[in-house]
N, C-alpha and C positions, 0 to 999 in steps of 0.2 A: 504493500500500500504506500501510494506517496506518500510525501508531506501535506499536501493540500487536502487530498484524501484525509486523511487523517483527522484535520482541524474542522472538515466541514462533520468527518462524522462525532466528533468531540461538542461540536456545537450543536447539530441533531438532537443528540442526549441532553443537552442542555438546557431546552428549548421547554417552556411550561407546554404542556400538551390542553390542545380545547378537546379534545377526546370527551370530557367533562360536561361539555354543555350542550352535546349530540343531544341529548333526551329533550332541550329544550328550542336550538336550531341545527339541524342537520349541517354539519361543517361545511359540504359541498355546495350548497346554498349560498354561502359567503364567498366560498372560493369564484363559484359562478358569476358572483355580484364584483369581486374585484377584475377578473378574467374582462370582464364584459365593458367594464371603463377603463382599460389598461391601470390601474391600481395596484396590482401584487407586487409583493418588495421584491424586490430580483437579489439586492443583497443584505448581508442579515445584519438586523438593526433591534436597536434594545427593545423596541416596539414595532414588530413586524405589522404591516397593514390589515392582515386578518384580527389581529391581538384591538388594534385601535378599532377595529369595527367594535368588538366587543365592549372596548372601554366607552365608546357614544351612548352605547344600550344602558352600560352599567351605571351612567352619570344618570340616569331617569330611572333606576331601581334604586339605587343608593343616594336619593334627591336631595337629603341634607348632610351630605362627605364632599368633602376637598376631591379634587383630581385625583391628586394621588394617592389619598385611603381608596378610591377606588379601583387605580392601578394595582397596590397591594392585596386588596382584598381579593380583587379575583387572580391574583398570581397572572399578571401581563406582563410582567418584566420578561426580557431574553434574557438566558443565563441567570447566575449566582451573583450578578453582580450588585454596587449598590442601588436604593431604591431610586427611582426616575425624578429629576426635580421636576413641579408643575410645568415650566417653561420648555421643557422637553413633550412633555403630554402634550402640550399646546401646538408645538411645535409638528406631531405626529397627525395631530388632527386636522392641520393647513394645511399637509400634504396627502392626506385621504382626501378631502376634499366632502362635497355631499353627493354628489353622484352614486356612488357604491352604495349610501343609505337607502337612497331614493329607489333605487334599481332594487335591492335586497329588500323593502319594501313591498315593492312591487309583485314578486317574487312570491313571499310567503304569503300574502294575502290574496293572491288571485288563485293559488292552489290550496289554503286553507279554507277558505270563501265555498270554493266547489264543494268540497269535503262537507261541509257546514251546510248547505242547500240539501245536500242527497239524506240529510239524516232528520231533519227537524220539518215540523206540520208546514201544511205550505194555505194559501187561500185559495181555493179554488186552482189547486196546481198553478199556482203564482208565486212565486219566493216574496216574502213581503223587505224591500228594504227599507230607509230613511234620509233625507240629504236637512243638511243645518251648515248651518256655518258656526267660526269659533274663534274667539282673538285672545291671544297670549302677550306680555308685558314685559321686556326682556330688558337690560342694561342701557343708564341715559348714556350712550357714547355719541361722538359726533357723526362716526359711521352708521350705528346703525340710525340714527334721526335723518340722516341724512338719507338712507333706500329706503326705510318704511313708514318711516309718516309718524302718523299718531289718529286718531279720530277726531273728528271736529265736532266741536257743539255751536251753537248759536252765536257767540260772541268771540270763543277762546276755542285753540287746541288743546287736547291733553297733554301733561306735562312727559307722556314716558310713550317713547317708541312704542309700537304694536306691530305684532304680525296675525292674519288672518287666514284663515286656515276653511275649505267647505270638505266635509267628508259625506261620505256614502257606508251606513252600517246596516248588517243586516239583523235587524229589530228582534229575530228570537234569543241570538248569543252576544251580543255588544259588540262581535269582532267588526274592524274597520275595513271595508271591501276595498276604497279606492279613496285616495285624499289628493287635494289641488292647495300648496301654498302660495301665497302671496305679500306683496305691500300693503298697504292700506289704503294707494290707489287702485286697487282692483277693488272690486265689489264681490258679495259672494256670488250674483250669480253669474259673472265673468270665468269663476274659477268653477264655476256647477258646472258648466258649458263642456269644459276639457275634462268633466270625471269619467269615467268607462260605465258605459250604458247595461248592465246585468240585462243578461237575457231571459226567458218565460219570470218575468219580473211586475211586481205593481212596488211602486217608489210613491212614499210618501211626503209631500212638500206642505210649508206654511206658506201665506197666501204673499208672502215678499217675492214666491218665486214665480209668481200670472206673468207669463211674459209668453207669447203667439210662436215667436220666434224660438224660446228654450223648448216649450212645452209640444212643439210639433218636432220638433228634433229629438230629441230624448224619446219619442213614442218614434220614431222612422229610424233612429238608430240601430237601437237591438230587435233582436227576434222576436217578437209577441214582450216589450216591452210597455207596459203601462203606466200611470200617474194619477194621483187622489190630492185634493188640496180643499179647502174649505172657499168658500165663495166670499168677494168679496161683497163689500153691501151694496157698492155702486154700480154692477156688473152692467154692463149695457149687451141685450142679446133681442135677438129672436127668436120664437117659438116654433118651431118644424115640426114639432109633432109631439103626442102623449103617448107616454108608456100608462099612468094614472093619473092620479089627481096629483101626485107631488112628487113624480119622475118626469122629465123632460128633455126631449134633446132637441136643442138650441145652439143657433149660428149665434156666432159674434166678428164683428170689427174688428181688422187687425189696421192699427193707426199708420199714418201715412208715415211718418219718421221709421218704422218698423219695416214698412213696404220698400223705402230708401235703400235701407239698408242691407236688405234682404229680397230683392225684386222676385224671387221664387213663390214668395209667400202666398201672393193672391189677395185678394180684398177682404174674405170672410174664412175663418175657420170653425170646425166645428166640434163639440163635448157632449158631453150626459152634465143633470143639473137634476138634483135632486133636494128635496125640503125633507126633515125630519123633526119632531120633536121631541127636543127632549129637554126636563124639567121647566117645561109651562114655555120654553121661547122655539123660537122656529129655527135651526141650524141647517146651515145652507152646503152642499158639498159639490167641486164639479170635478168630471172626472174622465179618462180618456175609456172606460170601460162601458161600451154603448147595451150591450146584452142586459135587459132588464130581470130576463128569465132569468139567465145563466149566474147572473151577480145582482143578486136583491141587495134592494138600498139599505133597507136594515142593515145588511152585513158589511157592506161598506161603513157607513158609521161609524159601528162600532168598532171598524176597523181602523178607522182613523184614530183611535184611543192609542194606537201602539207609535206615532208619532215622536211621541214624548220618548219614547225610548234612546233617540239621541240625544237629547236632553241627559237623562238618565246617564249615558255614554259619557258626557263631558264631565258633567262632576265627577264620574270616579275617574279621571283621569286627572282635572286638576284640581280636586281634592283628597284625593285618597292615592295616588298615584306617584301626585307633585305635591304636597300636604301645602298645598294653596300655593307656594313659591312662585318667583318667576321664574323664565329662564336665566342660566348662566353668561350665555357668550355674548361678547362682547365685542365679536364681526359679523357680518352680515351672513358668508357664507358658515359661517359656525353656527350661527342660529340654525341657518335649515340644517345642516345637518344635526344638529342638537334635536330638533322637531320630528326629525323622522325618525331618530335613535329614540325617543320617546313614544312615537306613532307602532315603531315593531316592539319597545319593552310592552307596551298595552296588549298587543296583540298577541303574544308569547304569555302574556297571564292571563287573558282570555282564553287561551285553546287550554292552558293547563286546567283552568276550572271547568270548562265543556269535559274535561275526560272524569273529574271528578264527578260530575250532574250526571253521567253516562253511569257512574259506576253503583250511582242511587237510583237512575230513572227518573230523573227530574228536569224539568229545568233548567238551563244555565245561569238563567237569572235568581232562580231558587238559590242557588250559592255564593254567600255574603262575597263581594270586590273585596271591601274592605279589610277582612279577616284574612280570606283564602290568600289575599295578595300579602300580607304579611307573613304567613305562614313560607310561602314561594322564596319569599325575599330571606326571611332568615334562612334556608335552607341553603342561598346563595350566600351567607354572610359566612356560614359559618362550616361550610362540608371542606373551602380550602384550606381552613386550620385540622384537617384532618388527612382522610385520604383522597385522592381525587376521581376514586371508581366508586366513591358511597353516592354521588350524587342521584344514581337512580335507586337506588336503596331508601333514600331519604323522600322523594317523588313517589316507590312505592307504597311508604309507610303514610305519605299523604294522603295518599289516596283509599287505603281501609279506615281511615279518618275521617272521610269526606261526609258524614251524617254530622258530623258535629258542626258543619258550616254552613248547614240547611236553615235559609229564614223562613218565618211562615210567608203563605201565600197574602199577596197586593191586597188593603180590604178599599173597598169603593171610598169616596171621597166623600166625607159627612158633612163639610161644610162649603159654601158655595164662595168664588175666588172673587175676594171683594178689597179697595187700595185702601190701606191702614192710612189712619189721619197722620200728620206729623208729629211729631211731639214738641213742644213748646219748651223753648229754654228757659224764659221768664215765668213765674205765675203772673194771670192777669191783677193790675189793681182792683181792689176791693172798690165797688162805694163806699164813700163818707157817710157815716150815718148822718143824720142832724141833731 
């Protein structure tokens, strides 16, 4: 054996193995993710490019450690040697880049997504998803103020950068199917526009996202693609015809500025419009699902209830996930990538809880975020102070565990959503007696 020989197999052995975190992403997944934007280290470095993939993840499991507890924690150093100074971490993460997250994203959510469709109830053999949008608060630098903006109010901007985020989740497991970042001059539905259209699908939207132009695209896109959203109160349409007394399919105006923009469009397009009642007022829904038979409006409705479930999605992300924080980075392209390394840790503790709900017959949502994700996370805190083949040992023992992270079932809503007055800082003066 050469010399060279020698050092590179000296360094091999040297080398922390992710052998470890196979149970939670398949190594070749990353390999593919770097492969695929020229990313892999070609020479070996105290932080090889696979290693920093891990450590973007890790920075979103480990949301209140420095850089470098969580370099240590998960054992990412190359070699014996000493521990990484943060500016080194930093330094591995400019040169990953956010490509590889983005891509690695990508990646495990469109093949976890399918998996997650083939096992859980569907509507009317329709996969039910959800789109929302979402803004994060990240470091006042002059960089990032300077790409992302901030939100505007009436008189003032906010004082702290934002980034904006529209996802697509599918409403029975919380997992995230497909997500669009941006600035804060995109809007969300600029960033809905470029999500991936799920196929034999009905996608759930709130009524910001009425647009002729999104809402005919999104149904022509995919294959038997659909859409539900609530009406708004101004609607301007026509009557073409009755399904009943409070089903209707009805044309509408598509505005000229939309025609502009889009000369494909046509003058009129067309939906289902349907009235229901529920608790004494009239809720209005319209929808690309014309079959009256085939999809009664009742079920629709109450189909609309599952909405909130991206809702649902963001708070255990940035509260239970990110325990309210902002983000850390403090460049622009470190934010996304910081964002997608946070978008795949969600997604890696969502499918860990789908296997536990599997091993009860429940739910995935029947199994606390908040708990289970703790549980996940110390088992990553604390299997590298051990050995590093307990980690699925530790996974398995979770998992005949999984009845203890069972919440009870949703109970309906007993009180009806009404704006709390303010509170007064002063008490009012008294009158004067006389």
């Amino acid at each position: 054996m050469s010399f060279a020989q020698n050092i590179d197999s000296v360094l091999q052995q040297s080398i922390p193995s992710l052998d470890k975190f196979s149970e939670l992403i398949d190594h070749d997944w990353i390999e593919k993710s770097l492969s695929e934007t020229g990313k892999a280290s070609i020479r070996k470095r105290k932080l090889p490019a696979e290693h920093v993939v891990w450590l973007v993840i890790g920075l979103a499991l480990f949301r209140n450690q420095p850089i470098w507890f969580v370099v240590e924690q998960l054992q990412l150093v190359f070699g014996s040697q000493p521990p990484c100074a943060p500016s080194a971490s930093v330094q591995a993460r400019q040169r990953l880049g956010l490509e590889p997250l983005k891509v690695l994203f990508n990646q495990l959510s469109q093949s976890w997504s399918k998996e997650s469709f083939s096992q859980y109830a569907t509507f009317h053999e329709l996969n039910v998803c959800a789109v929302d949008g979402v803004v994060w608060l990240m470091p006042h630098t002059p960089e990032n103020f300077a790409h992302f903006g901030s939100s505007k109010g009436k008189t003032e901007v906010a004082p702290w950068p934002q980034v904006r985020a529209t996802c697509l989740i599918n409403t029975n497991t919380h997992e995230i199917i497909d997500a669009q970042i941006g600035d804060m001059g995109k809007g969300e539905l600029t960033l809905a526009k470029e999500l991936l259209v799920p196929d034999q699908s009905i996608t759930l939207f709130d009524r910001a996202y009425f647009s002729a132009d999104f809402l005919i695209h999104w149904q022509s896109t995919g294959v038997n693609s659909h859409w539900l959203m609530r009406a708004k109160d101004n609607l301007r349409y026509e009557l073409i015809s009755k399904n009943s007394k409070q089903d209707f399919l009805v044309r509408m105006p598509i505005s000229p500025r939309a025609q502009k923009l889009n000369p494909e469009l046509g003058q009129f397009w067309e939906a289902r419009l349907i009235e229901v009642q529920h608790q004494g007022r009239t809720r209005r829904y319209i929808t690309s699902l014309l079959d009256s038979k085939l999809y009664p409006m009742k079920d629709l409705a109450d189909l609309y209830i599952q909405r909130w479930e991206i809702e649902m999605c963001y708070r255990e992300i940035k509260s239970d996930l990110q325990d309210g924080l902002n983000l850390r980075s403090k460049q622009p392209e470190l934010v996304y990538q910081e964002l997608w390394g946070v978008l795949i840790a969600y997604n890696v503790l969502r499918r860990q809880i789908k296997v536990m709900a599997q091993t009860q017959n429940i739910s995935p949502l029947r199994i606390s975020f908040h708990i289970a994700s703790i549980a996940i996370i110390n088992i990553l805190r604390h299997t590298p102070l051990e050995s590093a083949g307990n980690l699925p040992k530790h996974l398995a023992r979770l998992l005949d565990q999984s009845a203890m992270f069972i919440i009870p079932e949703r109970r309906q809503r007993s009180c009806p959503r009404v704006v709390k007055g303010k509170p007064k800082k002063y008490p009012k003066k008294m009158p004067v007696k006389p």
